[in-house]
C-alpha positions in Angstrom: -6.4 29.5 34.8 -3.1 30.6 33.9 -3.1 32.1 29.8 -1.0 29.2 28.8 -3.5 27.0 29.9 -7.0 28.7 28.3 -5.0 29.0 24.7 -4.0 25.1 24.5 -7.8 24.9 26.1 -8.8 27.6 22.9 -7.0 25.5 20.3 -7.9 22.4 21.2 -11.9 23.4 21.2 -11.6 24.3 17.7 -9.6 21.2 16.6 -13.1 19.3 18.1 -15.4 22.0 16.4 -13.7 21.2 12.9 -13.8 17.1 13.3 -17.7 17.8 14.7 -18.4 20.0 11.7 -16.7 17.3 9.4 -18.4 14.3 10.5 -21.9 16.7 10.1 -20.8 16.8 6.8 -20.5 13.6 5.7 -23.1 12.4 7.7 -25.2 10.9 4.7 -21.9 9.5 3.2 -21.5 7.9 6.7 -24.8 6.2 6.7 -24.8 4.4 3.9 -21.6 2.5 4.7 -22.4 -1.0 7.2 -22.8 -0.5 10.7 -19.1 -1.8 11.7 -17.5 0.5 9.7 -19.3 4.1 10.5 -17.2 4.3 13.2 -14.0 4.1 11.2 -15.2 6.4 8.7 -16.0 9.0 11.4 -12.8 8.5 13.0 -11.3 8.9 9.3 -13.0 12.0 9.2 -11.8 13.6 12.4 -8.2 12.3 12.0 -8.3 14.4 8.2 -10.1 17.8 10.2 -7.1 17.4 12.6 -4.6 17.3 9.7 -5.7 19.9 8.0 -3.2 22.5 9.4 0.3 22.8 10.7 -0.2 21.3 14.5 3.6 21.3 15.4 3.0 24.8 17.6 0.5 23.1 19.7 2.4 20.2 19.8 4.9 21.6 21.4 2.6 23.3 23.8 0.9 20.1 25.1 4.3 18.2 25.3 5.7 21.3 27.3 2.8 20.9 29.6 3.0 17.4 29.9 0.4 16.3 28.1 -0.7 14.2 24.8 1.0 15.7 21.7 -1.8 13.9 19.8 1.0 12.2 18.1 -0.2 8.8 18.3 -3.4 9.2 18.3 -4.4 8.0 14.6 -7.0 5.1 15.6 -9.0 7.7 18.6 -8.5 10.6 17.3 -11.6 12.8 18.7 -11.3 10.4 22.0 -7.5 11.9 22.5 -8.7 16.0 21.6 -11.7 15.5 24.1 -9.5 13.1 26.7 -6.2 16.4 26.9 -9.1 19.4 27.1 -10.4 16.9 30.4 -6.6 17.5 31.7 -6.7 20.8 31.0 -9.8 21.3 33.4 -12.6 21.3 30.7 -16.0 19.7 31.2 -17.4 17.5 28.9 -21.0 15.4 29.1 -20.5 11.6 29.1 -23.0 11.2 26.2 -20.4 13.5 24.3 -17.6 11.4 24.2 -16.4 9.8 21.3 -16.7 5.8 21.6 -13.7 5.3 19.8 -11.0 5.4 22.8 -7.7 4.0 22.4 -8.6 0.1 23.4 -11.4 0.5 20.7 -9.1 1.8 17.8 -6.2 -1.4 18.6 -9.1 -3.7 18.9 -10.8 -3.4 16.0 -7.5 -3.1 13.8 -6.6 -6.6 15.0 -9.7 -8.0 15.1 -9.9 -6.8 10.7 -6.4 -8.1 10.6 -7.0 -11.8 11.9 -10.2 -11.8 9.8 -8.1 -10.7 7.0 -5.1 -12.7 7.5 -5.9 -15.2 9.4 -4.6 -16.7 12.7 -0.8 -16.9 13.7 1.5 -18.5 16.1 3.4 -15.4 16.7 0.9 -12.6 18.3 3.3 -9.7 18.7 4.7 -9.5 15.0 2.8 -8.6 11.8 1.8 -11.6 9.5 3.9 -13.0 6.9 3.1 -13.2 3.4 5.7 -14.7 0.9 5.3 -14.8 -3.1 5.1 -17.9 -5.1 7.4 -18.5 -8.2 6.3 -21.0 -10.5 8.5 -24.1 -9.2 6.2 -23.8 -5.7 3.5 -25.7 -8.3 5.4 -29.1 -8.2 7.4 -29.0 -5.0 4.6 -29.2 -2.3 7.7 -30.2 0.1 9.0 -26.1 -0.3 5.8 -24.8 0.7 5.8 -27.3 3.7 9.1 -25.6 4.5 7.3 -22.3 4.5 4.4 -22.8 6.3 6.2 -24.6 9.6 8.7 -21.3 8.7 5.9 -18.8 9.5 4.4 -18.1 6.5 0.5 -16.8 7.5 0.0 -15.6 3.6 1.2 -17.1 -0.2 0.5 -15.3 -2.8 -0.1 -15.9 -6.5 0.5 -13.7 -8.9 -1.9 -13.7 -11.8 0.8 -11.9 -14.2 2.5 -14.9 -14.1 1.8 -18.6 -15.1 -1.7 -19.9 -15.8 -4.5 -21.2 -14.2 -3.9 -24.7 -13.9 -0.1 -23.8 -12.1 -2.4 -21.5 -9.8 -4.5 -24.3 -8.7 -1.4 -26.2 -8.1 0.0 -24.0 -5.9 -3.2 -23.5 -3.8 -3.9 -27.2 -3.9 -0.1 -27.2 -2.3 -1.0 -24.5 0.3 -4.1 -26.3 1.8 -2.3 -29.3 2.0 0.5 -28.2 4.1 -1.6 -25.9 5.7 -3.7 -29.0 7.0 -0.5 -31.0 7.2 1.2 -28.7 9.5 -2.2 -27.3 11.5 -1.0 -24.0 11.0 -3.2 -21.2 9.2 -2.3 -20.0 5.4 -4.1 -17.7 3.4 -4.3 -18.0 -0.4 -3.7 -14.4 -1.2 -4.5 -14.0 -5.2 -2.9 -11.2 -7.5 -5.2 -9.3 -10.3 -2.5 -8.6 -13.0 -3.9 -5.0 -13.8 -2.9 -3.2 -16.8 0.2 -4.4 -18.6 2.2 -0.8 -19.2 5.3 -2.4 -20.6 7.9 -1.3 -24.0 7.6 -1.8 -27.4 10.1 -1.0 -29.5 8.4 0.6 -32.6 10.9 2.6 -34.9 14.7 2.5 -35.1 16.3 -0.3 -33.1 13.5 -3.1 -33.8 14.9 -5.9 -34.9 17.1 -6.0 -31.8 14.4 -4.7 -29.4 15.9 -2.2 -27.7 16.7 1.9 -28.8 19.7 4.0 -27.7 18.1 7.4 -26.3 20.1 10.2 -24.9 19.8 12.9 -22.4 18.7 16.3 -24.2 16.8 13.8 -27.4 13.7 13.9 -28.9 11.7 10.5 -29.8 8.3 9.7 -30.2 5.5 7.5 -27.5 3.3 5.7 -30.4 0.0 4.1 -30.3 0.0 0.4 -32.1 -0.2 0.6 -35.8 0.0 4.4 -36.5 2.1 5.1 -39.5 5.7 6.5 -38.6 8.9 6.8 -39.9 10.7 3.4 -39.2 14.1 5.6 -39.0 12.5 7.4 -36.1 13.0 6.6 -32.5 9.5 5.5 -31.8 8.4 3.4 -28.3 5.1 1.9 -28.4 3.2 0.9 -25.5 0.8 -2.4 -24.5 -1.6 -0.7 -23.0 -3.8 1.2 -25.8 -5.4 4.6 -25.2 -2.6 5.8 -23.1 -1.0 8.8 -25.5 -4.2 10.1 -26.3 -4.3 11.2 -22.2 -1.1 12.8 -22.5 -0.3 16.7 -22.0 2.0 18.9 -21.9 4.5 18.8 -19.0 3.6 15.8 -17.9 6.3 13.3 -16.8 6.7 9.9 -18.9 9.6 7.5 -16.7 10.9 3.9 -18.1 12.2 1.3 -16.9 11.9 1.6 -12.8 12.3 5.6 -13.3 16.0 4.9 -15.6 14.1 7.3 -18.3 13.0 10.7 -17.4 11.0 12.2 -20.7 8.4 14.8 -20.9 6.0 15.4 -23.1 6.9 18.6 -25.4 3.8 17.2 -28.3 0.9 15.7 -27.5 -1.3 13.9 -29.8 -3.9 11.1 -30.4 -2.2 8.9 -31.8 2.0 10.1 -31.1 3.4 12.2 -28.8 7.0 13.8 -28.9 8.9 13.6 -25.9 12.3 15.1 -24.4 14.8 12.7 -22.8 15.2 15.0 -19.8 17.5 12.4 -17.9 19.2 8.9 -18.0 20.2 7.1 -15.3 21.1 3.9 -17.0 24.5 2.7 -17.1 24.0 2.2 -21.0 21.3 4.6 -22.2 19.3 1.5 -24.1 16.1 1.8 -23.6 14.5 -2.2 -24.3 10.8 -3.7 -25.2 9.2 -5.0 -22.1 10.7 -2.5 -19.6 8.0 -0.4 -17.4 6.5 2.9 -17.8 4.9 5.2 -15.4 2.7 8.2 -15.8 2.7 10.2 -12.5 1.5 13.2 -14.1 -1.3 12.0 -16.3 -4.9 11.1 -15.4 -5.4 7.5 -17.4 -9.2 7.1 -19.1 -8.0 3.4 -19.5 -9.5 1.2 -17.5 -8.0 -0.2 -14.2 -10.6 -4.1 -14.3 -8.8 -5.6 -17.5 -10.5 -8.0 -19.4 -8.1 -10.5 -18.6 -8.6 -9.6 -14.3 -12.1 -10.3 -15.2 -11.7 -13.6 -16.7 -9.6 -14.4 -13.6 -11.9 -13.8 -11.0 -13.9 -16.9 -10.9 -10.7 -18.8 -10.2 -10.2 -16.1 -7.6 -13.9 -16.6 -6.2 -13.5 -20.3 -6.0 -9.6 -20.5 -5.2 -8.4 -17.6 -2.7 -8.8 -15.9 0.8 -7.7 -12.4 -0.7 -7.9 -10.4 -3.8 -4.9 -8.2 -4.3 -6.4 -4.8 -6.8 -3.3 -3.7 -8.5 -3.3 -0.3 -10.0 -6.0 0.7 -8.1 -6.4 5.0 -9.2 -10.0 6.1 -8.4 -13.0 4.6 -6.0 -14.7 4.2 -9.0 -12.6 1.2 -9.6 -13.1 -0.1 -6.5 -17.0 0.0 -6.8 -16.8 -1.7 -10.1 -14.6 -4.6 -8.5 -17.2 -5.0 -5.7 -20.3 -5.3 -7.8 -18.3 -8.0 -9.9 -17.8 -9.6 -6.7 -20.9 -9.1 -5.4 -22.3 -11.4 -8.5 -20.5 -14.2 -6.9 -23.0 -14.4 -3.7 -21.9 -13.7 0.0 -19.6 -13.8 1.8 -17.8 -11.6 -0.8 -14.3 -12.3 -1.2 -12.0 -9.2 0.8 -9.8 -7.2 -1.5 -6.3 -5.7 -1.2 -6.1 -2.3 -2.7 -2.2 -1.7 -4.0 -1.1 1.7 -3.3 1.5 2.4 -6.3 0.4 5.4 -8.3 0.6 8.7 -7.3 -3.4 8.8 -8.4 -4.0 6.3 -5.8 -2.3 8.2 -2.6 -4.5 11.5 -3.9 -7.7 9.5 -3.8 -6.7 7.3 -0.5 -9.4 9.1 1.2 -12.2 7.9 -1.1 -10.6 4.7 -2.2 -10.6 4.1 1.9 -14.5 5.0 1.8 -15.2 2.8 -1.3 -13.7 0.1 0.8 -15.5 0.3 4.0 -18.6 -0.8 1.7 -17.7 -4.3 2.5 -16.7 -5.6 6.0 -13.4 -5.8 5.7 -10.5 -5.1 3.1 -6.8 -4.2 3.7 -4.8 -1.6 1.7 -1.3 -2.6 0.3 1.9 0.2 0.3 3.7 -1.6 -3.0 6.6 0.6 -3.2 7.8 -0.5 -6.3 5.8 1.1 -9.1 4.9 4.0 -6.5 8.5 5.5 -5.6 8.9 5.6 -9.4 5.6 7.0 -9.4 5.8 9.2 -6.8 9.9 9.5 -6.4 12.2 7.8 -4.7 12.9 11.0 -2.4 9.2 10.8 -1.0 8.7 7.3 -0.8 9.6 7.7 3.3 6.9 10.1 3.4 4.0 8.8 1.9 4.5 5.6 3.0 4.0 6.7 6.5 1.0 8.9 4.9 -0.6 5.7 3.9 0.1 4.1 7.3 -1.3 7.2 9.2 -4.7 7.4 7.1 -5.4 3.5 7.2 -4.7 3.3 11.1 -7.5 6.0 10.9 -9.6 4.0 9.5 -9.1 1.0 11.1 -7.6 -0.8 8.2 -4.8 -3.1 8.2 -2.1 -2.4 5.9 0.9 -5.1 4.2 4.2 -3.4 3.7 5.5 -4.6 0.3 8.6 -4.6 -2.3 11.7 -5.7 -1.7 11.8 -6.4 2.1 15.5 -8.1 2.9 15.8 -7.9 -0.8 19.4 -8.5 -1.2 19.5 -10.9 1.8 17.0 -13.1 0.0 18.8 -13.0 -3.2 22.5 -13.5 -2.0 22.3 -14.8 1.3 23.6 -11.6 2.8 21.6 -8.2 4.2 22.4 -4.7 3.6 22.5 -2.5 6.5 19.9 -0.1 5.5 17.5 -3.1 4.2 17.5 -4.3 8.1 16.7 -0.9 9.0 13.8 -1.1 6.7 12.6 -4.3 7.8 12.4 -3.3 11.1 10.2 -0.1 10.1 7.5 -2.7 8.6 7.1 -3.3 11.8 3.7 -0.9 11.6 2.2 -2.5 9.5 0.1 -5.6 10.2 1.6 -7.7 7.5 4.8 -8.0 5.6 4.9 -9.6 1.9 8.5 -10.8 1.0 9.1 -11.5 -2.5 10.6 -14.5 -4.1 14.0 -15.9 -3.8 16.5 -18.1 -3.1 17.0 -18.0 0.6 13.2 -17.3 1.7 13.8 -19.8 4.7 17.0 -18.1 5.8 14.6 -14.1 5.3 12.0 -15.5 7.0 14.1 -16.4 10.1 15.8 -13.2 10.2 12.7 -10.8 9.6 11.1 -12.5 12.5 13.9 -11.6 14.4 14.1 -8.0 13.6 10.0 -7.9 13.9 10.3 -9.4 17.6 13.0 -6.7 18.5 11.6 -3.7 16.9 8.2 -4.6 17.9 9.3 -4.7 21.4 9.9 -1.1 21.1 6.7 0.2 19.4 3.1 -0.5 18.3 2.0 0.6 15.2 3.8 4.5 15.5 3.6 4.5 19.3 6.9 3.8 20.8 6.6 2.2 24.3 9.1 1.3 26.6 10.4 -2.2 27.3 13.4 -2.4 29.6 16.7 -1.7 28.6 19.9 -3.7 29.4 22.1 -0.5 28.6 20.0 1.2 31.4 20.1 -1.7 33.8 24.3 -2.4 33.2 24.7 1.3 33.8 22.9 1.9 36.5 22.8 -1.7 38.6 
């Protein structure tokens, strides 16, 4: 055995001793999940031993010798280790070899996926989910259009309308559904907390405040006393400045508004404008804020979520979590649902706070305590969260750890964007569309020419697809190759 050979042979041992030791580890955790998903949680497990160092030496060790650079190998991973040491000469027992091969992993992805989703005409792209705006309640017609269009998915969102327009909608979704004999999932929206504007001190009347780069102003709790000459933002979400420290980042308005907190307090904290990216540096009630620093001791079930869930229960295929942060929530969704008798309805969680990508290990475990549940990469709130800069990378973070685990994923937030708005697509928003490709479903949001987006994004899912599955790239033939060569 030439030295090359025994270190890729000595490295790749170790790799199996740490996803062995790890799955020893969690053994009890593992246990007390259901039967069809201790497999995914072990493979979770070795996938994280795997990625706990830098692996690009090796890589380029394997691919040098022709073998498996365990790039690709998200959804077997122990299977892959054990299946390149059998290449490299090593002997190991039958009743040693992980289960989970490649044929398992893709299986049981799809298998979650359809049972998630539901059926679809088109087996080689991801399913289609479109959002509902409020006119999709009296024009059953439109969501006809969408359905025979290739819609698999409609989705309601709860921070919109009111029950009776909800029922309206789904009523209008079972109809064509049945109409059309097509499959289409009522996928229902939990509004989550409302972390929204209000303008407190100076600039009231108007609702909106002028705040500069390099300014101090004040983040206020609802009915504290304060100077009405200040510059003092309020928030809906109560209990939120009492969590604040030092340092920690405070962004408005989709991430326009860079402060930091310089004064912490119970009830007001002082801030520092650090940047403004605004055209005009008006700050207005009812814009968004994020905390991507600050660990919230609000609650992520609202009242009003609860009060929604019986509609949910009765009415919808899927439950979408928004602002999911900590398995804890999770759990205490579950139970709630659990009241409602079996089977219990599968939930969706959102991905958009930097919280939430920390935790996606446990939030993925919390999960796998019911049968089946999907994970959602909403990308609006998170780049803000999280930074536009590393959005590319933790979205494929999130795509790697749920593959892992076996659980299907929707790739969300302004897919085809300006297409669906103006009738026209950006060059880079095709590119981006044709990266959803690896996820199992695609949610497009509402707008004017969904007919015209759906059309197209098929057409960019069948071409990319062609070239990959999930983040495996496979080789279809080329026409380039074929005109070249004859």
């Amino acid at each position: 055995m030439s030295p090359e050979i025994a270190h890729l042979r000595s490295d790749l041992e170790r790799i199996l001793e740490h996803q062995r030791a790890a799955e020893q580890k969690f053994r009890q955790k593992t246990r007390a999940l259901p039967r069809a998903q201790q497999a995914s949680f072990r493979n979770l497990l070795h996938y994280l031993a795997l990625r706990r160092e830098d692996l690009r030496p090796l890589q380029d060790a394997l691919h040098d010798a022709g073998l498996s650079s365990l790039a690709s190998a998200e959804s077997h991973c122990m299977r892959q280790v054990q299946s390149v040491l059998q290449r490299l000469g090593s002997s190991i027992p039958e009743d040693q070899l992980s289960a989970m091969d490649a044929h398992f992993g893709v299986q049981t992805i799809r298998k979650r996926a359809l049972d998630l989703f539901g059926e679809k005409a088109e087996k080689d792209i991801p399913h289609l989910m479109v959002t509902f705006e409020s006119a999709m309640a009296e024009d059953y017609s439109a969501v006809k259009r969408l359905v025979k269009a290739g819609m698999n998915i409609a989705r309601i969102n709860t921070a919109h309308d009111d029950p009776d327009t909800w029922a309206k909608m789904v009523e209008n979704v079972r109809k064509a559904a049945k109409s059309t004999g097509k499959s289409c999932k009522v996928y229902l929206d939990l509004a989550g907390p409302k972390i929204r504007t209000i303008i407190l001190g100076k600039g009231w009347k108007k609702d909106r405040v002028n705040l500069l780069e390099r300014e101090r102003f004040f983040l206020a709790e609802a009915g504290v006393t304060f100077d009405r000459r200040e510059k003092v933002v309020g928030c809906t979400l109560s209990g939120v400045v009492k969590d604040l420290r030092t340092g920690d980042r405070v962004l408005f308005d989709d991430g326009l508004f860079e402060a930091v907190v310089e004064t912490p307090g119970e009830q007001m904290a002082e801030l520092y404008m650090r940047r403004v990216s605004a055209p005009k540096p008006r700050l207005k009630a009812e814009k968004g804020i994020n905390f991507p620093d600050t660990h919230l001791s609000v609650r992520c079930l609202t009242d009003f979520d609860r009060k929604v869930i019986p509609f949910a229960v009765a009415n919808a295929d899927i439950l979408g979590f928004s602002f999911v942060r900590t398995a804890e929530d999770v759990a205490e969704l579950q139970e709630l649902l659990r009241e409602f008798g079996s089977p219990v309805l599968p939930i969706i969680l959102k991905i958009e706070t930097a919280e939430a990508v920390q935790n996606l290990p446990s939030l993925l475990y919390q999960g796998m305590h019911e049968q089946v549940f999907g994970v959602m990469i909403a990308r609006g709130d998170l780049a803000v969260e999280i930074g536009f800069e590393r959005l590319s990378e933790i979205q494929e973070e999130i795509l790697w750890l749920c593959e892992a685990a076996h659980v299907p994923v929707i790739w969300a937030t302004q897919v085809l964007e300006t297409l669906n708005k103006s009738g026209i697509a950006t060059r880079s928003e095709v590119t981006d569309a044709a990266r959803a490709a690896q996820a199992d479903c695609v949610m497009l949001n509402k707008g004017k020419y969904l007919l015209t987006v759906l059309a197209t994004l098929k057409d960019i899912l069948h071409r990319s697809g062609g070239h990959h599955t999930k983040k495996r790239y496979i080789f279809r033939p080329l026409k380039i190759a074929e005109r070249f060569l004859g």
